[in-house]
N, C-alpha and C positions, 0 to 999 in steps of 0.2 A: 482327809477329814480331821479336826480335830477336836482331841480329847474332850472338849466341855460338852460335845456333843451328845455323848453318852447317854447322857441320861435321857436325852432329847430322844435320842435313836430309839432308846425302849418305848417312851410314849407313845412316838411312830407308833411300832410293833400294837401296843394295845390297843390303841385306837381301828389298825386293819382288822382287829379281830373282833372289834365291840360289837352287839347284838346293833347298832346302826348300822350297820352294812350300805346303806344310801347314801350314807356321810362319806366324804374323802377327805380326812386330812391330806396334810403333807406325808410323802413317802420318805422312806430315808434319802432314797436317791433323789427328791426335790430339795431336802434340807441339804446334802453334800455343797449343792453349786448354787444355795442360796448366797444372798449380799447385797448392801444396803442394808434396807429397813425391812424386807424382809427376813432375812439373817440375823438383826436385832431381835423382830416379834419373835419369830421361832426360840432367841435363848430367853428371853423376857430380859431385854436388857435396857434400860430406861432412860440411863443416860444417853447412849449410843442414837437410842430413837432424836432424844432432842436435840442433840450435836448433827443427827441427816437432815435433820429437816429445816433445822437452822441455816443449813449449808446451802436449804435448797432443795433439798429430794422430796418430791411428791408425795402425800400420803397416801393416796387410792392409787400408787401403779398395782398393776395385779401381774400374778406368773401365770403359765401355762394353764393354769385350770380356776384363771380367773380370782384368785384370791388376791383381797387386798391384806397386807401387812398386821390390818386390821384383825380380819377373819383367820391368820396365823396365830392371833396371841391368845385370841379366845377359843380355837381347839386347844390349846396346850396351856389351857388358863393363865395367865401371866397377865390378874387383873391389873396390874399400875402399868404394864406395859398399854392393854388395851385402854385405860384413863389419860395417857399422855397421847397417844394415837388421836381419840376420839378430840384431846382440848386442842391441837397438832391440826384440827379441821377434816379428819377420816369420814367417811360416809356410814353411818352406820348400816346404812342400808343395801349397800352395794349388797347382789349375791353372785356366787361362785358358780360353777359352770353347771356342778348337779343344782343349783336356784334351792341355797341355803344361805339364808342370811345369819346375822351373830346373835339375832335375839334366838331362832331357834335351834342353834348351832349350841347355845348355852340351855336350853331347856331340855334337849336330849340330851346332855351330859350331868344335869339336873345341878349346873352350877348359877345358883342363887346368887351371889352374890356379881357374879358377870352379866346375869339377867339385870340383876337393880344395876349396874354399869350403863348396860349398852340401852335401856330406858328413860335412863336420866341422862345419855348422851343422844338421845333423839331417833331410836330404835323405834319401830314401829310394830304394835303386835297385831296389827292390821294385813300384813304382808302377806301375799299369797305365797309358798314358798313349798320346795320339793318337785319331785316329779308327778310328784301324788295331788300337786293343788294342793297342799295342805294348809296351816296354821301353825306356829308356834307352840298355841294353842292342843290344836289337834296330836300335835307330837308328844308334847308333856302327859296330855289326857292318857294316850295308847301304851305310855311307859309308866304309868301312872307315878308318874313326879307329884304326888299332892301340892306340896308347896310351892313348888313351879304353877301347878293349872291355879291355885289362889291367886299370885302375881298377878297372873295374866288377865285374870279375871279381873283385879283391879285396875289393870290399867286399860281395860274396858277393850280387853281382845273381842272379834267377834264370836259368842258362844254358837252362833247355829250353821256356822261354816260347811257346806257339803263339800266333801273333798274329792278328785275322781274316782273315787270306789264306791261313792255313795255313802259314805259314812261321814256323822259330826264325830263333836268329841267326846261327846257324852256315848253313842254308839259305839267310838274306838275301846272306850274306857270298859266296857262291858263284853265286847266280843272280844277282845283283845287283852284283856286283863284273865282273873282267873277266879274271881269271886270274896278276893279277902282285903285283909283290912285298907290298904292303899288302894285299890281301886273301887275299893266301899265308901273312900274317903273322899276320892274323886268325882263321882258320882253325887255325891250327898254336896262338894260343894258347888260343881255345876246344875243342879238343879235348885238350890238355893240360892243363886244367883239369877236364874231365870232361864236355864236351857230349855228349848220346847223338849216336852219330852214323850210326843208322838212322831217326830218326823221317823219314819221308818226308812227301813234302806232299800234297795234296788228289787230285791223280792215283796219287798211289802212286809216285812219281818219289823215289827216294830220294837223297842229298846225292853219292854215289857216281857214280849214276845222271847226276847232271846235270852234276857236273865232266867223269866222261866223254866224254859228249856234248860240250861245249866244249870240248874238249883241252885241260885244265888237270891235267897231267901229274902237276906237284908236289902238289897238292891233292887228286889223288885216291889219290895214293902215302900222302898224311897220313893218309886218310883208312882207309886198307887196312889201314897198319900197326894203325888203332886198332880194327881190328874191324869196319868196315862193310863191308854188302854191296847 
């Protein structure tokens, strides 16, 4: 292994332990016997990417658990990595074997500026993605990323997305939030954008319904003004 890995190796480490637990980075032991470009993505190494690829090496090869090179530099944010990648011809869309692509691969890590990357390299926030069916979208909402579910919203994610649990994002954002100001923020700006905000979930438990129930006061005052019941 060596030395420059270091600090690589620690990122590993927090990434296994982040509250995404559905995410899989790279493990230390995938980064030990990486090479090529995926070896490059993982240290963020920029030159190296354009001297493989110049050579010849494929952008989209993937390793064992499906990740392209791509989907390496944007767990471990290394945006001019994942900018050469994407101009290099990468897919942005390609997803990895848990069906994570990098727009929402960078919304759960609430990295903004690799979202404006991998959108303006032709990401799509349309993608159904997860094991859950989810969103982008949907993932920013549940973590309540404000500025991430804004993005998204502008670049005209689908807001009313039901994911397999039966929840949008506006429902994640609420049941899955804890009533304060980031997911008050999220809420106000998905309903402001246009989220319906009756669709109820698998019980019939409508967005209304379960702010109530939690005593999230403001969020369900958001929710009143916009029509729900």
């Amino acid at each position: 292994m060596k030395a420059t890995f270091t600090g690589l190796l620690a990122a590993a480490a927090v990434w296994s332990a982040s509250p995404a637990v559905a995410q899989t980075a790279p493990t230390r032991q995938e980064i030990a016997v990486y090479a090529g470009l995926h070896e490059a993505a993982a240290k963020g190494d920029t030159a190296e990417i354009e001297k493989l690829i110049a050579e010849g090496e494929k952008p989209n090869i993937q390793d064992s658990k499906s990740r392209t090179p791509l989907i390496v530099a944007v767990y471990f944010k290394h945006h001019a990595a994942a900018r050469a990648l994407l101009k290099a011809g990468a897919n942005p869309n390609v997803m990895d074997y848990d069906r994570y692509d990098i727009l929402t691969i960078a919304a759960v890590a609430n990295d903004i500026e690799m979202m404006k990357i991998a959108l303006e390299g032709g990401a799509s926030p349309k993608n159904i993605t997860s094991r859950y069916n989810g969103t982008a979208l949907i993932a920013a909402a549940h973590l309540s990323h404000v500025e991430a579910v804004k993005l998204l919203i502008a670049a005209k994610a689908p807001l009313n997305h039901v994911n397999n649990l039966g929840w949008t994002a506006l429902m994640e954002a609420i049941v899955l939030g804890n009533g304060s100001a980031n997911p008050t923020a999220t809420v106000r700006a998905l309903v402001e954008a246009g989220a319906d905000v009756n669709i109820a979930d698998r019980q019939k438990i409508s967005a209304l319904q379960h702010a109530r129930q939690r005593g999230y006061a403001e969020i369900a005052r958001i929710l009143e003004n916009a029509g729900a019941r």
